[in-house]
Backbone as CSV, one residue per row, in Angstrom:
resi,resn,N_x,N_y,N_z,CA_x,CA_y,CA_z,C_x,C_y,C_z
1,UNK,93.438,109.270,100.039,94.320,109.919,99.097,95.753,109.847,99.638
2,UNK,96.887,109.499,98.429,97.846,109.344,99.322,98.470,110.681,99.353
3,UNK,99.506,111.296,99.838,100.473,111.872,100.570,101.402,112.196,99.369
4,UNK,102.554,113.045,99.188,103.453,113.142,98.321,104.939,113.705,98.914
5,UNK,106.227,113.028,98.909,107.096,113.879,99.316,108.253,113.184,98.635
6,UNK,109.420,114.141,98.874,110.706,113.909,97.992,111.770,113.596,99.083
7,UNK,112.741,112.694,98.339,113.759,113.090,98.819,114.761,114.298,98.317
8,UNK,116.349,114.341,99.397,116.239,116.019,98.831,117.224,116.032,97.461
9,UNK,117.808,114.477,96.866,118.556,114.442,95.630,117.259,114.635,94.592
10,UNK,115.817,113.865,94.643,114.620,114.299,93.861,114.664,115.456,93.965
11,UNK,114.278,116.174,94.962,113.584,118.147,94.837,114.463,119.014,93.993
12,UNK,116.001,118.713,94.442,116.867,119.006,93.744,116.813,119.463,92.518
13,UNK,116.718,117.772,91.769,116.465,117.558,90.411,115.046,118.045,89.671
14,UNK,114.149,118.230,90.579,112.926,119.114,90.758,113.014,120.073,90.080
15,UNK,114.082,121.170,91.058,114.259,122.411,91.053,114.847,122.814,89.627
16,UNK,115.933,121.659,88.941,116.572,122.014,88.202,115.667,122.206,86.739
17,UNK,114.625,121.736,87.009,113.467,120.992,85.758,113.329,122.756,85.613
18,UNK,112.291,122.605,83.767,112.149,124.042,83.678,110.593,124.391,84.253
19,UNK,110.278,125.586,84.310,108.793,125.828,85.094,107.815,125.257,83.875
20,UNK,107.970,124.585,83.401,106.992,123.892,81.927,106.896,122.117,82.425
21,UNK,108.418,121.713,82.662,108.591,120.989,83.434,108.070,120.490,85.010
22,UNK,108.288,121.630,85.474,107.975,121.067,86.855,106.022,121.422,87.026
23,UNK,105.383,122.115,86.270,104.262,122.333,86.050,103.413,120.802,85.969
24,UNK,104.339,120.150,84.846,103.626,118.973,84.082,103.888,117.430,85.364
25,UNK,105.342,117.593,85.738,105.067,117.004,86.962,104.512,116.839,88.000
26,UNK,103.937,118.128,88.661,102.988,118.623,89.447,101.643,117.883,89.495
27,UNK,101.289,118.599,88.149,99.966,117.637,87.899,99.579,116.422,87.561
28,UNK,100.743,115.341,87.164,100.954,114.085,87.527,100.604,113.604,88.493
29,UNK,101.416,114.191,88.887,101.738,113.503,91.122,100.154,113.675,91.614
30,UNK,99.822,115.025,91.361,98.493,114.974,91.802,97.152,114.086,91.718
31,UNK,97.469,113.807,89.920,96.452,112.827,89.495,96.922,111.398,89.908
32,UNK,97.688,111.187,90.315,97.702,110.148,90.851,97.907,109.672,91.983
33,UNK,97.452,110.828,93.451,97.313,110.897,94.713,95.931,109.798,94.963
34,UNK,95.439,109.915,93.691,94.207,108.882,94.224,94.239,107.583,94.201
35,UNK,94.830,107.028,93.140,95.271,105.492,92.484,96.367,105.296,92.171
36,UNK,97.522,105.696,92.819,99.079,105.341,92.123,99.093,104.270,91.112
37,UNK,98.834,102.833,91.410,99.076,101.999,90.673,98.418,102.108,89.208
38,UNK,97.241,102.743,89.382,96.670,102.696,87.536,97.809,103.446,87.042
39,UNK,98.348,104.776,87.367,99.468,105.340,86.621,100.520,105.167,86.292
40,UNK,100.881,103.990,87.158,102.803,103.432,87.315,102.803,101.911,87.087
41,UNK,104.058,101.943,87.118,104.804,100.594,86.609,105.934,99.923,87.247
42,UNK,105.834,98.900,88.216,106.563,98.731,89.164,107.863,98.205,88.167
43,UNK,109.065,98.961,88.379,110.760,98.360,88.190,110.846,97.114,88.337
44,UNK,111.663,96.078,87.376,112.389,94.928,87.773,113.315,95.451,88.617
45,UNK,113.007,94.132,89.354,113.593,93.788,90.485,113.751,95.251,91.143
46,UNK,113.219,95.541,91.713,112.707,96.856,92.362,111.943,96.915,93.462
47,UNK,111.535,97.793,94.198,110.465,98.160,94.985,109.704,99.444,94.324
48,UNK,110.691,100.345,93.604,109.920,101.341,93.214,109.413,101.210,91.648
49,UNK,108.673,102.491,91.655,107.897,102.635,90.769,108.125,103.599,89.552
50,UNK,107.874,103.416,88.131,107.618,104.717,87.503,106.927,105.414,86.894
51,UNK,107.198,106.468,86.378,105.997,107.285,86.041,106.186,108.349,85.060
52,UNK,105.607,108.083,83.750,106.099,108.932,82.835,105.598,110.197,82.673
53,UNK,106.289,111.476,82.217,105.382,112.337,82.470,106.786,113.008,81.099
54,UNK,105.540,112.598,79.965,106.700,113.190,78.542,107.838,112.696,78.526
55,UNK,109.097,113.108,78.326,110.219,113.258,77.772,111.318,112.618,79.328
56,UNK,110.241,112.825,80.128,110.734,112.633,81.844,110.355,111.282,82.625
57,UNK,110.758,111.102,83.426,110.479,110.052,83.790,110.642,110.489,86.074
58,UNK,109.559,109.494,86.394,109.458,110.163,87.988,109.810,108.433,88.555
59,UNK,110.378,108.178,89.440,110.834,106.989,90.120,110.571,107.340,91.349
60,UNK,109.441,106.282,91.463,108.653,106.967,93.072,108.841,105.555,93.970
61,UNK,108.833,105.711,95.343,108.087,104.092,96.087,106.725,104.832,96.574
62,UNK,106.105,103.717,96.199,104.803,103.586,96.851,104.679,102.733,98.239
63,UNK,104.232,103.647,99.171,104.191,102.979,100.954,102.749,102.381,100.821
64,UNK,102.388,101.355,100.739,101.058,101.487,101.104,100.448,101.585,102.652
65,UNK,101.283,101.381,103.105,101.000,101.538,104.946,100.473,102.714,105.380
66,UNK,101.645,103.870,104.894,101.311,104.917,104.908,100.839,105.856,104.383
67,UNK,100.133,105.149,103.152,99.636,105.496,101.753,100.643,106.943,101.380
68,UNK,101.623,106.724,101.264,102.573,108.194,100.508,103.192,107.522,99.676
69,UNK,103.817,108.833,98.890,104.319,108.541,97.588,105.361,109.266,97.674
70,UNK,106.897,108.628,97.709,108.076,109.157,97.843,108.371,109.217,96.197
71,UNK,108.928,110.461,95.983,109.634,110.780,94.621,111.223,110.256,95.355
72,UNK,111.849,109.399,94.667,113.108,109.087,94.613,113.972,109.796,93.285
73,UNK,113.359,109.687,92.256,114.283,109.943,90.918,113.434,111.194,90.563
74,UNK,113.859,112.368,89.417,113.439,112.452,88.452,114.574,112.710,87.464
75,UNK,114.067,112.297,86.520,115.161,112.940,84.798,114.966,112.331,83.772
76,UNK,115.551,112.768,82.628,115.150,112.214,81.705,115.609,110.636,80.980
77,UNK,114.801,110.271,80.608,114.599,108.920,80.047,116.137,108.165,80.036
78,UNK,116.323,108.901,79.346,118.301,108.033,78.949,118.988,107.886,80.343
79,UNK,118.572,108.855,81.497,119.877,108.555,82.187,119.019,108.315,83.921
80,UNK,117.679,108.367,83.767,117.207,108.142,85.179,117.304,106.673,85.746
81,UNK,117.367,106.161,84.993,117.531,104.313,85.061,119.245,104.201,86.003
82,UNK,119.949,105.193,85.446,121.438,104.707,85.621,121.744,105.519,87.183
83,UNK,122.621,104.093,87.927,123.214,104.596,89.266,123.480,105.681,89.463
């Protein structure tokens, strides 16, 4: 099972989510501690990954070395893509 952790511009953006929000993310991440890849969709030209969860969107890398799952992004659809 892999591992889960953030960086601290993700937790951040975490924190800012509403508790309906960060609920539904939660249980994402979880369900997919077992098989990342059935759930995600690797970025062009990328290393990372994403992961929809409603209206939101989660931009993770997947380590497989260390089997963890770094949250890099979260937000919503229109603007998580952008620098």
């Amino acid at each position: 099972m892999y591992s889960i952790g953030f960086v601290e511009s993700a937790r951040k953006e975490f924190r800012q989510l509403s508790d309906d929000d960060q609920r539904r993310v939660i249980a994402v991440l979880e369900r997919i501690r077992v098989r990342p890849h059935s759930f995600t969709l690797r970025l062009s030209g990328s290393r990372a990954y994403r992961l929809r969860v409603g209206r939101l969107r989660v931009i993770a890398d997947i380590i497989e070395e260390k089997q963890e799952i770094i949250v890099l992004k979260i937000g919503n659809r229109e603007s998580v893509y952008l620098p």
